[in-house]
VEXDREN-2710 file (C-alpha; in Angstrom, 1 decimal):
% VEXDREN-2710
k/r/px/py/pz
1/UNK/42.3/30.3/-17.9
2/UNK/39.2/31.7/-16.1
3/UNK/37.2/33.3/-19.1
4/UNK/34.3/34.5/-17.4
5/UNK/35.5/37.4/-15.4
6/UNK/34.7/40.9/-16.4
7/UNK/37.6/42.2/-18.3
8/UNK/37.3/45.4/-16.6
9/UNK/38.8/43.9/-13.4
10/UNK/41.7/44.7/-12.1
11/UNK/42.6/42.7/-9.0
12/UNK/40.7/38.5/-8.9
13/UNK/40.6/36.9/-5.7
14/UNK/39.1/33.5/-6.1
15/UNK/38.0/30.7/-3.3
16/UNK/37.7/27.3/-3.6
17/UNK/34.6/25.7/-1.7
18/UNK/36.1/22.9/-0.4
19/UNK/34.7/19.5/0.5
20/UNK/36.8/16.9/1.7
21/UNK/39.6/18.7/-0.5
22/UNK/37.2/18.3/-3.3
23/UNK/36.3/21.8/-5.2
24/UNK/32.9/21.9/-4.9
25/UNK/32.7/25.4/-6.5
26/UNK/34.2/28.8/-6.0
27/UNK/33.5/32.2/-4.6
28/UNK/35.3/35.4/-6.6
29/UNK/35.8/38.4/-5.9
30/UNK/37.0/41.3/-8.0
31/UNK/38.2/44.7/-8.1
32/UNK/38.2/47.5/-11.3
33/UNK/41.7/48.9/-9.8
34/UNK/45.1/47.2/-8.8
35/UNK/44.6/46.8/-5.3
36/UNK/46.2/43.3/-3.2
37/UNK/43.4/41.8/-0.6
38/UNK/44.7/41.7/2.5
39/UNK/45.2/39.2/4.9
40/UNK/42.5/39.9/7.1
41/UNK/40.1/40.4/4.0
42/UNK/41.4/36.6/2.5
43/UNK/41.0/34.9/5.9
44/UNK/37.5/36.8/5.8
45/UNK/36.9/35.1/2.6
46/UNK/37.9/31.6/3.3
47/UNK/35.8/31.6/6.7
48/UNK/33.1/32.8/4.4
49/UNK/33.6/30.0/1.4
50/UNK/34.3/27.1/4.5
51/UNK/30.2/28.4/5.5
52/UNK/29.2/28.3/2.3
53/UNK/30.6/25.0/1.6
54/UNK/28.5/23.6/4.9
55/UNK/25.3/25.0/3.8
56/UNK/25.6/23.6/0.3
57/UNK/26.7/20.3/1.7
58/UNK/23.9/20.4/4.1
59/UNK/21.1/21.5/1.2
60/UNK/22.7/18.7/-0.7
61/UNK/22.1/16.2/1.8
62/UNK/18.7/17.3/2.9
63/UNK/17.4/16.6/-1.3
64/UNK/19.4/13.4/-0.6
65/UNK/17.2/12.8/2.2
66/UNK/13.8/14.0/0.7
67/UNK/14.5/12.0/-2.2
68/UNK/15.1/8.9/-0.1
69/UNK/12.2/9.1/1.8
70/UNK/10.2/9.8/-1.7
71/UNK/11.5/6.4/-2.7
72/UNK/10.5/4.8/0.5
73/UNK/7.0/5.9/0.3
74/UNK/6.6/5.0/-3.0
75/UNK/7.9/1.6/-2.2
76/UNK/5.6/1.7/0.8
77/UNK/2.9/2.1/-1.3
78/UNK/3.8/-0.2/-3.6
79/UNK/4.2/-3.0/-1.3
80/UNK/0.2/-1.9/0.6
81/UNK/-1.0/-2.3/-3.0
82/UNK/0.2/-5.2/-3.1
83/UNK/-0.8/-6.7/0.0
84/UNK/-4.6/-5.0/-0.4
85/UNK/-4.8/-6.6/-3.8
86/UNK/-4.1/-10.2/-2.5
87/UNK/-6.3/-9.4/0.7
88/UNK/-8.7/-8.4/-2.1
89/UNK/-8.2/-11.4/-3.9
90/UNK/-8.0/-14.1/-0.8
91/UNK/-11.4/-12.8/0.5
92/UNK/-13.3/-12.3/-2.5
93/UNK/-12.7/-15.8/-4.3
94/UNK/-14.2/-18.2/-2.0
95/UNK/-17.9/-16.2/-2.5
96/UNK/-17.2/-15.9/-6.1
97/UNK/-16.6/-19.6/-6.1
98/UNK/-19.5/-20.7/-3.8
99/UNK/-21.9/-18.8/-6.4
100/UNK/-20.0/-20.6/-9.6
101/UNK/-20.5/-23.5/-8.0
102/UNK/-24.2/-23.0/-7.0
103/UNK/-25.1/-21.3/-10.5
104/UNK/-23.6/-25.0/-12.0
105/UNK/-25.8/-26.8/-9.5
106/UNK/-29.1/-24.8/-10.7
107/UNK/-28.4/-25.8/-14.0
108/UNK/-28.1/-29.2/-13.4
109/UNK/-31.6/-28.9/-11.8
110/UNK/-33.2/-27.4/-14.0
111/UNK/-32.0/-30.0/-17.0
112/UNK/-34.0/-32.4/-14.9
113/UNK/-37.2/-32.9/-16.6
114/UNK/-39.1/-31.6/-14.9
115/UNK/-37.1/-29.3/-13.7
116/UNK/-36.4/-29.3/-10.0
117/UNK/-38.0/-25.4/-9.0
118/UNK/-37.8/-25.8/-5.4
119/UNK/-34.1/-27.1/-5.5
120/UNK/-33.3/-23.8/-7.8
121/UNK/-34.9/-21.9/-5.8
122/UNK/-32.9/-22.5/-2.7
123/UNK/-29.8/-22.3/-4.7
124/UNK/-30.6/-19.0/-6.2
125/UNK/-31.0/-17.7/-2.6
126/UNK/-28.0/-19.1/-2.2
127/UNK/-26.1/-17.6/-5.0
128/UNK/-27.9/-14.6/-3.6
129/UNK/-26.2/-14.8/0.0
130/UNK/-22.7/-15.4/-2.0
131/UNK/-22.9/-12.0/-3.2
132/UNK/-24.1/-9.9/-0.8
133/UNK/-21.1/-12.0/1.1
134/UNK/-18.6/-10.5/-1.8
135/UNK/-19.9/-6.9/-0.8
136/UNK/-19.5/-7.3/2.4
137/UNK/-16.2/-8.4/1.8
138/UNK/-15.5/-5.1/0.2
139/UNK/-17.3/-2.7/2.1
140/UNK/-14.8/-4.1/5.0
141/UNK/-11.6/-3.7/2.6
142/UNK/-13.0/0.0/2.4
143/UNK/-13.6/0.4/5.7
144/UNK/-10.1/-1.2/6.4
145/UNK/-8.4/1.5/4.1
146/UNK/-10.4/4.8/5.7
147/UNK/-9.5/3.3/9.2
148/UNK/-13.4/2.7/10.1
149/UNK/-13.7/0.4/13.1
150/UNK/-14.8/-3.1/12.5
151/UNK/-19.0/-3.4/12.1
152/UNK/-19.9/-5.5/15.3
153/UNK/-23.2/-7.1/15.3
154/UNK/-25.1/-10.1/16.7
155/UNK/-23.6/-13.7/14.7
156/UNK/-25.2/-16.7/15.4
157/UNK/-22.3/-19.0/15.2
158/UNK/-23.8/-22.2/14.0
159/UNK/-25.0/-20.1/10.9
160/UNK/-21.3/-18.6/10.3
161/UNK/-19.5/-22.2/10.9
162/UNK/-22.1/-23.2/8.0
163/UNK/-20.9/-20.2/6.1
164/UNK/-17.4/-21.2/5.7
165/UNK/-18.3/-24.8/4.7
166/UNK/-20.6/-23.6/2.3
167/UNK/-17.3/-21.0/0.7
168/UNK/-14.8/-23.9/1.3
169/UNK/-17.2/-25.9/-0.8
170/UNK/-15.7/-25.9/-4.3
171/UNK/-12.0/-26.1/-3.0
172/UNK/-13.3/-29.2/-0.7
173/UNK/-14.7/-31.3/-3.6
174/UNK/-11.8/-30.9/-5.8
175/UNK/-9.2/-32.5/-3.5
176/UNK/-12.0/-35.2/-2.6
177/UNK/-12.9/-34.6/0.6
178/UNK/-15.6/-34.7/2.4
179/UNK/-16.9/-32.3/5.4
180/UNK/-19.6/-33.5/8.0
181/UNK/-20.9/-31.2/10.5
182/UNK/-22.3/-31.7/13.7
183/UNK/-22.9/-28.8/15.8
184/UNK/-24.2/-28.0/19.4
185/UNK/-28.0/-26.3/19.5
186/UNK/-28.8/-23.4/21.2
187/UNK/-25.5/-22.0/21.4
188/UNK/-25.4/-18.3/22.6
189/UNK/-25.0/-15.8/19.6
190/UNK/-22.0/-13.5/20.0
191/UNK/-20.8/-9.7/18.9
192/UNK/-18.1/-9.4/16.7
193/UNK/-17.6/-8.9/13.0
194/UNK/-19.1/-11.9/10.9
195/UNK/-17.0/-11.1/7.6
196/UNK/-13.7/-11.3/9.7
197/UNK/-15.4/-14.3/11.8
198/UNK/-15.6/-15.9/8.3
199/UNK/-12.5/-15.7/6.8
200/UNK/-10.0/-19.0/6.8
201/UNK/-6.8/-19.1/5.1
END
């Protein structure tokens, strides 16, 4: 029983929409006097309802689509989040640790009695290099983000060989090993980018 119709109507033609002979909703048309559609008017009709059924099949799919590739990006974004934050994480520790572990050895020298000033000294300078090493290490990650070219500049590769023994430090004396260096002298500096020169996995 179709309720909705005006009850001033006289003639009802209604069309399904049809998707795979699923109703998908319908097109009426009405008339206030008796007067039959004709053939040619109903074929009209159904031609009609057959283009409306494509478009709203095709709008359909198209949301479909837009809220599929809504879900990707999120995902996407997601999943960069969560590969920056272990990037952040991987090259951040190793400074964080070399200055926990030079901060413990100032202590220790300055227990001594006397205290050892020169040794705390050099270790302060050390703790100091550890953390402009950090901001380095996330001016990059920034720089990484907005797309910036890597920051080339002269390296003197002894000094950055040193520079990864000294942040593989605290991991190195935990598992009992020890690290000896022996390096060649007057080695010719090179260009490149030191923070991503130090990194090691």
């Amino acid at each position: 029983m179709i309720t909705w119709l005006n009850a001033d109507l006289r003639t009802c033609l209604v069309v399904p929409l049809l998707n795979d002979n699923e109703i998908v909703g319908i097109i009426t048309l009405g008339r206030k006097k008796v007067q039959p559609f004709t053939d040619k008017q109903i074929s009209l009709f159904r031609d009609f309802a057959a283009q409306a059924t494509i478009a709203l099949e095709s709008t359909r799919r198209e949301r479909q689509y837009r809220e599929m590739q809504s879900e990707l990006a999120h995902a996407n974004r997601v999943a960069t989040m969560g590969q920056l934050t272990a990037s952040v994480v991987h090259e951040i520790k190793q400074p964080i640790a070399a200055a926990h572990t030079n901060a413990t050895a100032a202590l220790r020298f300055l227990d001594k009695s006397p205290p050892d000033v020169a040794k705390v000294r050099e270790v302060l300078t050390c703790i100091a290099d550890d953390t402009n090493r950090a901001s380095d290490v996330v001016d990059r990650i920034g720089s990484l983000i907005k797309k910036a070219p890597p920051r080339k500049e002269v390296v003197d590769l002894n000094a950055a060989i040193l520079e990864v023994t000294a942040l593989a430090r605290s991991e190195v004396v935990e598992t009992g090993v020890t690290v000896g260096t022996q390096l060649a002298g007057e080695l010719p500096r090179i260009h490149c980018d030191r923070v991503q020169l130090s990194r090691h996995p």
